[in-house]
C-alpha positions as CSV (number, residue, x, y, z in Angstrom):
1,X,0.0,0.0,0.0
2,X,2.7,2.3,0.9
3,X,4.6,2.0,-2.0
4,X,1.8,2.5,-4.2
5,X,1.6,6.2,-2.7
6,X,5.4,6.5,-3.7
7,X,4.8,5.5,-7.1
8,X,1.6,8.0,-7.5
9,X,3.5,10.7,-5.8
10,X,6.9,9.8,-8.2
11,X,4.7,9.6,-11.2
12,X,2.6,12.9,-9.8
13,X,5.6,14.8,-9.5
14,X,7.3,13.6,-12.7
15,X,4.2,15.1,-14.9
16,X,4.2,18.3,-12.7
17,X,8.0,18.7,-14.4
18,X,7.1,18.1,-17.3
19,X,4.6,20.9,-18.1
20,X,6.0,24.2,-19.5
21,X,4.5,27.3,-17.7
22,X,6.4,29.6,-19.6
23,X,4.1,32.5,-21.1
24,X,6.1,32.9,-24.2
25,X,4.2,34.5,-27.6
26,X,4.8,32.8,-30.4
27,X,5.1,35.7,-33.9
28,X,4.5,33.5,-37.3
29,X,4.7,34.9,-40.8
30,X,6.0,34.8,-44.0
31,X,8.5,37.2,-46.7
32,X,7.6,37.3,-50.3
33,X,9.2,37.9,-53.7
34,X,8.2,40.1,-56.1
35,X,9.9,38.9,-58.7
36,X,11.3,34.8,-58.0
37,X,10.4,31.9,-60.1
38,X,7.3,29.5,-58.6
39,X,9.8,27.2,-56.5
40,X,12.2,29.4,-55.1
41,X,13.9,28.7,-52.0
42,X,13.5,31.0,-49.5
43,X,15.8,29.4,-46.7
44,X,18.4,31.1,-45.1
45,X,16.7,34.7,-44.9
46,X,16.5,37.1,-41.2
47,X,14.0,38.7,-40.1
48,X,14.4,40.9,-36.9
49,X,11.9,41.1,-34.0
50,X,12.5,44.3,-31.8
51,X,9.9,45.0,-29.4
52,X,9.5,48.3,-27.4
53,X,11.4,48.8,-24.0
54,X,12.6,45.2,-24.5
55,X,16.1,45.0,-24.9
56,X,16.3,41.4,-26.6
57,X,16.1,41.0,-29.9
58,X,14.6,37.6,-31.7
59,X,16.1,36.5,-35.2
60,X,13.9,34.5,-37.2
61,X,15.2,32.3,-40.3
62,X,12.7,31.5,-43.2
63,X,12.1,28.4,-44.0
64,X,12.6,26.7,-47.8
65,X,8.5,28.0,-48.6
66,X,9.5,32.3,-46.9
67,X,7.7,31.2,-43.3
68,X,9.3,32.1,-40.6
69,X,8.5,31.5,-36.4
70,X,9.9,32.9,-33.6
71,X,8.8,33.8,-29.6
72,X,8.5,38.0,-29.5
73,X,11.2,39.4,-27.4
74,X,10.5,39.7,-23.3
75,X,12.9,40.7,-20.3
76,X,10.9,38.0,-18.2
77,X,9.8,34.9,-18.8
78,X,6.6,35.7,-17.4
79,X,6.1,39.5,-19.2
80,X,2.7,40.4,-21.0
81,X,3.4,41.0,-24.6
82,X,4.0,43.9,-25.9
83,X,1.7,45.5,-28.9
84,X,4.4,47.7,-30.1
85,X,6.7,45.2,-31.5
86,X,8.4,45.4,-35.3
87,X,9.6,42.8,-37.9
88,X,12.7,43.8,-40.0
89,X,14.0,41.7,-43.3
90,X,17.3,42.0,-42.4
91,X,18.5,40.0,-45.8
92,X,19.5,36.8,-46.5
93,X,22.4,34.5,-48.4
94,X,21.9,36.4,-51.3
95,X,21.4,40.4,-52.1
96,X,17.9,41.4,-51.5
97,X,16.7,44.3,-52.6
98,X,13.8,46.4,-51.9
99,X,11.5,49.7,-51.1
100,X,12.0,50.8,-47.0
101,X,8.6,50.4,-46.7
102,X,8.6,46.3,-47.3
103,X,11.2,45.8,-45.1
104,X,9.2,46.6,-41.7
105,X,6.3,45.4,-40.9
106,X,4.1,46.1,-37.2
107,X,3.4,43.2,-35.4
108,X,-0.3,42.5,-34.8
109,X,-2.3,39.7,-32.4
110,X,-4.0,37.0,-35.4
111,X,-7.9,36.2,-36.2
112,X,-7.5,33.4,-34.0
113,X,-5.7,35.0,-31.2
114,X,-3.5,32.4,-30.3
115,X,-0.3,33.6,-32.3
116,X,1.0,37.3,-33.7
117,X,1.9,37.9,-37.0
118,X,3.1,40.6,-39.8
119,X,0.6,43.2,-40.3
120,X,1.8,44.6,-43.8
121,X,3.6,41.9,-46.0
122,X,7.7,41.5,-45.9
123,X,8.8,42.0,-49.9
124,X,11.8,41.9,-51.6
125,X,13.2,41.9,-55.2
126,X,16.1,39.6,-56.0
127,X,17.5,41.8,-58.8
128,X,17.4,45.5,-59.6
129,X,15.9,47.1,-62.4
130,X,16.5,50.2,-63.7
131,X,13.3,51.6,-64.2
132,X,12.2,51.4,-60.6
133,X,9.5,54.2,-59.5
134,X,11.2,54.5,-56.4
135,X,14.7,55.2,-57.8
136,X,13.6,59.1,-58.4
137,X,12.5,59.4,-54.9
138,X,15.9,58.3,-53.9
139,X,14.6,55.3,-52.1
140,X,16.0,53.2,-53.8
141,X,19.5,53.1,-55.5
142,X,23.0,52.6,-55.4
143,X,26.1,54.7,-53.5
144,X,27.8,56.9,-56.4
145,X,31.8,57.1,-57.0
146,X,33.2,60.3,-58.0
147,X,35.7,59.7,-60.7
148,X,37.9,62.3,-62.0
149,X,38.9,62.5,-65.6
150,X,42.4,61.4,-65.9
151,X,44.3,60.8,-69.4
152,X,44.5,57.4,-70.4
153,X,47.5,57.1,-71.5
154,X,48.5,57.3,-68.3
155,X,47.4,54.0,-66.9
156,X,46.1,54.6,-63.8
157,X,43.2,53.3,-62.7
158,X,40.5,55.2,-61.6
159,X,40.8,58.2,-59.6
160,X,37.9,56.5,-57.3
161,X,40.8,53.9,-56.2
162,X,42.8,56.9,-55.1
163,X,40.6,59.2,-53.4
164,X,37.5,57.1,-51.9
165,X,36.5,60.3,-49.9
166,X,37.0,64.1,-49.2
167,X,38.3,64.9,-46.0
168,X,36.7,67.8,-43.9
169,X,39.4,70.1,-43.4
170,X,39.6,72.1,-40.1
171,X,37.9,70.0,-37.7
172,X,40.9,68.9,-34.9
């Protein structure tokens, strides 16, 4: 008799350790192209979870299909979660482009309310074009070289190689 109370209080105490109280929030969603074949893999590509007065980040890999899960940033293991919370496309194994608008997305509680996700989509471009709307607005575009004209029969390479900046003269 008394060792079947020892096993109900070993086997008791054995499921007590092994539920998980922990109060974590789990943020699901997903990056798209704008401009990838039907099967492209997606793997391999960061997205950045920063929540408000939270100093812990959370990195989230996408999976082969663009999904990607992670638990939202907290200081505590038992914190509420925090509404004010942002997903960044950080960029993956190869260059991404895109508009700064479709690299952050607000962080929103789902239909369900049993997970957060993305409110605006994550989108990228895997190659540049150079008739991009954006490109006028100077949201888009690349970092410009000044090269000065130098005879050619000279030999030199590019005056960019020389003189990759000006320096501001007359600060100590």
């Amino acid at each position: 008799m008394e060792l079947n109370r020892v096993i109900a209080a070993l086997f008791f105490a054995l499921v007590l350790a092994r539920i998980d109280l922990s109060t974590c929030h789990v943020m699901k969603g997903s990056v798209t192209c704008l401009d990838c074949q039907l099967n492209h893999d997606f793997s391999g590509i960061k997205v950045l979870v920063k929540c408000d007065q939270v100093k812990k980040l959370a990195v989230a890999i996408t999976e082969a299909d663009g999904s990607f899960k992670t638990n939202l940033p907290s200081d505590t293991q038992h914190s509420s979660p925090r509404l004010n919370c942002l997903a960044k496309l950080l960029g993956g194994p190869n260059q991404l482009y895109a508009y700064r608008k479709n690299t952050v997305s607000g962080i929103v509680k789902a239909g369900d309310g049993s997970f957060y996700t993305i409110s605006t989509p994550l989108s990228f471009s895997t190659t540049r074009s150079s008739s991009v709307k954006g490109e006028k607005n100077g949201e888009f575009g690349a970092s410009k070289t000044v090269d000065l004209p130098m005879p050619p029969e000279w030999g030199l390479a590019p005056s960019s190689y020389y003189i990759p900046f000006f320096p501001i003269i007359g600060i100590p």
